[in-house]
N, C-alpha and C positions, 0 to 999 in steps of 0.2 A: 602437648599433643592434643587434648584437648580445645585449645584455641583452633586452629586447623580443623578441626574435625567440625567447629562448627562455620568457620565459614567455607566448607568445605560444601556445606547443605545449606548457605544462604544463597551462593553462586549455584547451585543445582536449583533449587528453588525461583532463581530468577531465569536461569533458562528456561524453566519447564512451563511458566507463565508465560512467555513471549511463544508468539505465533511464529513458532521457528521452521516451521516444514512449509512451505507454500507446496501446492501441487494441483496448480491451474492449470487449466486448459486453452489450451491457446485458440484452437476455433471456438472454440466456448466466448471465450473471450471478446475474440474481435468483434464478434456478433453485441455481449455485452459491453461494451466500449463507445458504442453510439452516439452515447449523451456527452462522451469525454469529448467527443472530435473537436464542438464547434471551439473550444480553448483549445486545446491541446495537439490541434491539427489531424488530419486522418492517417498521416502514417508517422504519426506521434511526436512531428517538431512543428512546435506553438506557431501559430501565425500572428498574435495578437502578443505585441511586446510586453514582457513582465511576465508571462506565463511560463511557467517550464517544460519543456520537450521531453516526453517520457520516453520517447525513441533507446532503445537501449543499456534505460536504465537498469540496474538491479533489481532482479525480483523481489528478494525480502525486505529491500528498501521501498516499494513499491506499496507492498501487502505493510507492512509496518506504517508507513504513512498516511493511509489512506484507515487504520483502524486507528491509528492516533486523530487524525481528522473528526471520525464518526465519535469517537469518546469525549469530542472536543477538550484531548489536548493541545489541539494547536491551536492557537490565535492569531491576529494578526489580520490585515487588509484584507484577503478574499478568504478566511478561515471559517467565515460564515454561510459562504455562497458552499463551498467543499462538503463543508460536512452536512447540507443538504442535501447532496447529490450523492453522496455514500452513504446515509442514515438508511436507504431501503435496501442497500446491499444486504446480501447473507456474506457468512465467510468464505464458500465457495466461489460465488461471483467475484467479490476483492481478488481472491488468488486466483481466477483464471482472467479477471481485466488485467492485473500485475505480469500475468504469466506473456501474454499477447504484447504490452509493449515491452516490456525484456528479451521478446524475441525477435524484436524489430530489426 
């Protein structure tokens, strides 16, 4: 019973650390989404091959990516231009740009 009960609070524990609520604003949003266009196209499918089209995406895949970006966990080919360009977000900003293309 014990074993249970403690990974019962490692899994509660790792939910309550992940930014699991997004609750963006979507005019907010589009307005803050400016600097994504010129990758990411203006109504959020890429123009520039290799880039991915946020059109649609999932918001908390969205908001989760983009604060893995800014913590620089992600790496990789343009993982350095990204987490520039999210380094001056707040967590509001992330979750209402997330919000705006998930509702594309």
């Amino acid at each position: 019973m014990k074993k249970w009960s403690s990974l019962g609070l490692v899994v509660i524990g790792i939910l309550m650390s992940a930014h699991v609520c997004a609750a963006g604003d979507v005019a907010a949003g589009e307005k803050k989404a400016a600097g994504c266009v010129g990758c990411h196209g203006k109504n959020g499918v890429a123009v520039i091959p290799g880039y991915p089209s946020l059109k649609g995406q999932n918001e908390q895949y969205l908001v989760n990516s983009m604060h893995a970006y800014k913590k620089g966990h992600r790496t990789g080919g343009l993982a350095g231009m990204m987490k520039s360009q999210v380094s001056g977000l707040s967590d509001q900003d992330i979750d209402d740009i997330a919000a705006y293309f998930a509702q594309l």
